[in-house]
C-alpha positions in Angstrom: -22.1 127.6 -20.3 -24.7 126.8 -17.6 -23.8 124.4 -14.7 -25.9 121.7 -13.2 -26.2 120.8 -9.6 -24.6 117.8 -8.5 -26.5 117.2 -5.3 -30.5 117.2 -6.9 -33.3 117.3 -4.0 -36.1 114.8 -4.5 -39.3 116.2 -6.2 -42.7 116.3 -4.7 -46.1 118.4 -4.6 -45.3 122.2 -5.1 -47.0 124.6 -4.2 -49.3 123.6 -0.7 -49.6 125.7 2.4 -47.0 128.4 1.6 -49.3 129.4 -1.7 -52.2 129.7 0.6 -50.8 131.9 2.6 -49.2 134.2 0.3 -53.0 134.6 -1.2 -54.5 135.1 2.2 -52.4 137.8 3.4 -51.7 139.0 -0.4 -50.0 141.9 0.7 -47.8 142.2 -2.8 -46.1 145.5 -2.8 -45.9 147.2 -6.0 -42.8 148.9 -6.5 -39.0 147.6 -7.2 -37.9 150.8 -4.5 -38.0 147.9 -1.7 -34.3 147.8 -0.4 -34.2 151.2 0.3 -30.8 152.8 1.1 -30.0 149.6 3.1 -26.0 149.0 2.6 -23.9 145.9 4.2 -21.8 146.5 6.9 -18.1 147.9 6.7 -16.1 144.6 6.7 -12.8 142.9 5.6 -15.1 140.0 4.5 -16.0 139.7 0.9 -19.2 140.7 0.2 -22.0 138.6 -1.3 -21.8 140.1 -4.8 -17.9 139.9 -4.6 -17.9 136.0 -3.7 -20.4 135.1 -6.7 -18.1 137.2 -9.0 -15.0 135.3 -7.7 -16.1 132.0 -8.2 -17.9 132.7 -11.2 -21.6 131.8 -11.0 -24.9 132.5 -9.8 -26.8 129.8 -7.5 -30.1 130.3 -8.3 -33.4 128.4 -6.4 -36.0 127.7 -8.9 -39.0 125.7 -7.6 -39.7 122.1 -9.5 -43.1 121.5 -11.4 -44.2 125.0 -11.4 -45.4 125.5 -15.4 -45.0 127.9 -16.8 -41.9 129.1 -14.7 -40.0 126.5 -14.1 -40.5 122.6 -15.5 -37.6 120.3 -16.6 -35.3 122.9 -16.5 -37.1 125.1 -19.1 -39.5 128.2 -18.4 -39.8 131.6 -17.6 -37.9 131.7 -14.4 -35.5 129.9 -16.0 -34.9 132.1 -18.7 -35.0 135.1 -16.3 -32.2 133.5 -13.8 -29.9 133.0 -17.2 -30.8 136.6 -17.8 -29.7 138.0 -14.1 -26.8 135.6 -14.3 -25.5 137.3 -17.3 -26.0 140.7 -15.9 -24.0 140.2 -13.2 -21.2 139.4 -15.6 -21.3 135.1 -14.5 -22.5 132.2 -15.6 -26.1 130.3 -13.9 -26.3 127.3 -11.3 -29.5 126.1 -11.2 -30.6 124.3 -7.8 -34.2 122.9 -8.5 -36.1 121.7 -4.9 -39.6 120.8 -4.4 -41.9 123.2 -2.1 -42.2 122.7 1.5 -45.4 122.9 3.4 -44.2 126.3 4.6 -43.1 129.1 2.8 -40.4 130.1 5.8 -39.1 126.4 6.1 -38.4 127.2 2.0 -36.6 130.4 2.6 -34.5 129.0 5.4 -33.8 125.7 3.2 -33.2 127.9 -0.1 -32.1 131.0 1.5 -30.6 131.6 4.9 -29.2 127.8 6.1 -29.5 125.5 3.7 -31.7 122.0 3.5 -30.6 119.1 6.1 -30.1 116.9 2.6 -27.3 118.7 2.6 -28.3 121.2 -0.7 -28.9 124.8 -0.5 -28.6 127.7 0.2 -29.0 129.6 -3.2 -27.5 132.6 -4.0 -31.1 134.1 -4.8 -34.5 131.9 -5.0 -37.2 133.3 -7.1 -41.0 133.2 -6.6 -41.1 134.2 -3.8 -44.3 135.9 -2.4 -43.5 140.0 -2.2 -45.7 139.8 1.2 -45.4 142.3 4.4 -46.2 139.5 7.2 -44.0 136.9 5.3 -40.9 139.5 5.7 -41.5 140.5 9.3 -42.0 136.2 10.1 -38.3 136.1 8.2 -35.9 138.6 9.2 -32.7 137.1 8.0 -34.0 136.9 4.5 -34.1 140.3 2.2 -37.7 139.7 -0.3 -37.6 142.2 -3.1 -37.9 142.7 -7.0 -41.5 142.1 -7.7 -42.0 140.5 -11.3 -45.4 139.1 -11.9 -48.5 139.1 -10.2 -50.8 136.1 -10.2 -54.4 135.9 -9.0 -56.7 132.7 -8.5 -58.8 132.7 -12.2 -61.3 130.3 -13.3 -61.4 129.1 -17.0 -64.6 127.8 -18.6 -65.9 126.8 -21.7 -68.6 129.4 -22.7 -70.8 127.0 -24.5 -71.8 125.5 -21.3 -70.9 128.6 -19.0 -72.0 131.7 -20.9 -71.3 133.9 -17.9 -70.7 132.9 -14.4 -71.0 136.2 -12.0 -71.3 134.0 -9.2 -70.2 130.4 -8.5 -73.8 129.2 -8.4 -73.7 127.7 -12.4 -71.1 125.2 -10.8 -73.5 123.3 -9.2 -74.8 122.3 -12.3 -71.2 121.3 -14.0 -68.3 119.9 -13.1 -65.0 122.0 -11.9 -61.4 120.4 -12.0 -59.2 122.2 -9.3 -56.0 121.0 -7.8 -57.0 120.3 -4.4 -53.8 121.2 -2.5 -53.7 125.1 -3.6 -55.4 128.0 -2.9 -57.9 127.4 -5.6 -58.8 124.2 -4.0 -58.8 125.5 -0.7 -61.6 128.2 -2.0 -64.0 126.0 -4.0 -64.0 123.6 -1.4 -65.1 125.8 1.2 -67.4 127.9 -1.4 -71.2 128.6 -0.5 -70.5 126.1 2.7 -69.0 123.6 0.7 -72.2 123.4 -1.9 -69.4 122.7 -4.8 -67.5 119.6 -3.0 -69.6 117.1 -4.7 -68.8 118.8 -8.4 -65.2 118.9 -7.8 -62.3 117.1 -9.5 -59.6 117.8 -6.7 -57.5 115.3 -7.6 -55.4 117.0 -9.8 -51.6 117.8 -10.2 -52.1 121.9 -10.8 -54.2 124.2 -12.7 -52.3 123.4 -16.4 -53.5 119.8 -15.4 -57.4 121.3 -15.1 -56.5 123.3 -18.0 -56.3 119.7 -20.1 -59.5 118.0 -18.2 -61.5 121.4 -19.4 -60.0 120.8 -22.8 -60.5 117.1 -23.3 -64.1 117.6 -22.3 -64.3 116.1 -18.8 -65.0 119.3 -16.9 -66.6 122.6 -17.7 -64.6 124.8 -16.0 -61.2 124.7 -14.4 -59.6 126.7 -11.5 -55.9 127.4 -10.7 -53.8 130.3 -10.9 -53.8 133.0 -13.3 -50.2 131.9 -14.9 -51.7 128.3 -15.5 -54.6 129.3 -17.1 -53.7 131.7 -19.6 -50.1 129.9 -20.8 -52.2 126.9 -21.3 -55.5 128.0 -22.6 -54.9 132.3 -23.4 -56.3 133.1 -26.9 -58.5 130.2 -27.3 -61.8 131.9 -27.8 -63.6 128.6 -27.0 -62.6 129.7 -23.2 -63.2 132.5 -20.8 -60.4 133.2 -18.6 -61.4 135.7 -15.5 -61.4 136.0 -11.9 -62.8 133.9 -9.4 -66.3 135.2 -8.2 -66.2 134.7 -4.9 -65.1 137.5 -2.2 -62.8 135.0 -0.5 -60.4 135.3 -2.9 -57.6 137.9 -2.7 -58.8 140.9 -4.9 -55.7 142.1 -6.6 -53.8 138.9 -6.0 -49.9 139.0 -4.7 -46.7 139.6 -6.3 -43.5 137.3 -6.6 -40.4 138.3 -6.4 -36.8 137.3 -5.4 -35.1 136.8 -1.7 -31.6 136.7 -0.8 -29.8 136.3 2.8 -30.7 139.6 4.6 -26.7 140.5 4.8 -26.9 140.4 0.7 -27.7 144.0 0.4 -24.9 144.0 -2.1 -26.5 141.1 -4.5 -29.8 142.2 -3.7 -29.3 145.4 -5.3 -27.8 144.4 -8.1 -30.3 141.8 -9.3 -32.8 144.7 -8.8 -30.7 146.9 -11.0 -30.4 143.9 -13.3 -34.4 143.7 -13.4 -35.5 147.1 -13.8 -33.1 147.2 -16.8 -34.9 144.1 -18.6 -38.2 145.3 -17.7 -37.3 148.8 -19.1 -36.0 147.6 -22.4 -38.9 145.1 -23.1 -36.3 141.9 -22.2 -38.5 140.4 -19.4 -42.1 141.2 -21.6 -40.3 139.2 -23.6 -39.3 136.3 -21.5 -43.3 136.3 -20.6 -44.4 136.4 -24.1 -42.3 133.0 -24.7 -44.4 131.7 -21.7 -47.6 133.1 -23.5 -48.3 135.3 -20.4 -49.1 138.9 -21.2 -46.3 141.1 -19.0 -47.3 144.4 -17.3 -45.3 145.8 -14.7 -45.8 145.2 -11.1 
């Protein structure tokens, strides 16, 4: 039986400064071998793993509005923290909380402290960018377990936008973006800012493009890779690829997981739990219902 929380933050915009600073740096690193041979300290204390088993559940921090991982309490993420929750032998507690403007002010609401609201801290809180320069700015959080790894993509409708090496063609046609995110932040400032006047930037997130691109309103739509292909992957009416600019982070950046720092116990565990289900095909799986394509991080 899952549990609900009782204390619910407000909502509000997801995904703003902390998103462009996870693609900036994108530093993801590539292997589930992050923890090392890290162990908690020798103490009389229970240890993290021990408390969640006693009490019975897994808090788990899953970001609001964030299709196709987490929205109204259905998604992949969700799915995957009802997954780790059973591997741990407990049942799930979901805490849902809007994004900050900050990634660190969301790992010391979610993580570490706990939110002035008076919610928080989660046991674990997924999503979390798997980034060098975001660890060393947050040393009382542990950021491991790499899942998926997104990438800003453009979507267009080949009828109008046969190919599109460069961003030039844009000027011609009209490009929904959401213009708080990363994608935003890059076609705004593309070519000097020659797209600005071709932009649709006031828009929710890249599923939201995704819908102005199918409707007909736009000829092309930006966002992140995980918007684009749950909403518009297999459609052969669109082209689905990566953004052609340089500015934009190559191979992209991983997500992962965070716990407190002192969590070594829990933090191994979930990574356990994770290499299991991506072993036997479970988290492929939980992908696929998200019509994302799985491969290994």
């Amino acid at each position: 039986m899952d549990h609900s929380q009782s204390q619910r933050p407000p909502r509000s915009t997801p995904r703003r400064t902390w998103l462009r600073q996870a693609g900036q740096t994108a530093l993801g690193l590539g292997s589930f071998a992050l923890l090392g041979s890290v162990h908690a300290a020798d103490s009389d204390e229970p240890s993290a793993l021990e408390r969640i088993r006693t009490r019975g559940h897994l808090t788990v921090g899953l970001y609001n509005d964030l299709p196709p991982f987490h929205l109204q309490g259905r998604g992949i993420e969700v799915e995957m923290a009802r997954a780790l929750a059973r591997s741990l032998g407990v049942a799930l507690k979901m805490l849902p909380f809007p994004a900050d403007d900050n990634m660190n002010d969301d790992l010391r609401n979610m993580v570490w402290r706990g939110h002035y609201l008076g919610y928080g801290p989660a046991d674990v809180l997924l999503h979390v960018p798997v980034d060098r320069p975001l660890m060393q700015a947050n040393p009382r959080v542990e950021i491991f377990g790499p899942y998926w790894r997104e990438r800003v993509m453009i979507a267009r409708n080949l009828e109008l936008l046969p190919e599109l090496d460069s961003l030039e063609p844009l000027r011609r046609h009209r490009t929904a973006v959401a213009g708080l995110s990363l994608g935003g932040w890059l076609m705004l400032g593309a070519d000097g800012g020659a797209l600005r006047e071709q932009l649709i930037t006031k828009v929710g997130n890249g599923v939201e493009a995704c819908e102005m691109l199918r409707r007909g309103e736009v000829a092309a739509a930006c966002g992140l890779r995980s918007e684009l292909e749950s909403t518009l992957g297999g459609d052969a009416r669109y082209a689905i690829t990566r953004l052609p600019t340089p500015r934009a982070p190559r191979d992209g950046w991983a997500v992962g997981m965070a716990v407190k720092r002192e969590a070594q116990d829990l933090a191994q565990a979930l990574q356990a739990a994770l290499e299991q289900m991506s072993q036997s095909g479970e988290v492929r799986q939980l992908f696929a219902q998200g019509r994302l394509d799985w491969q290994r991080v």
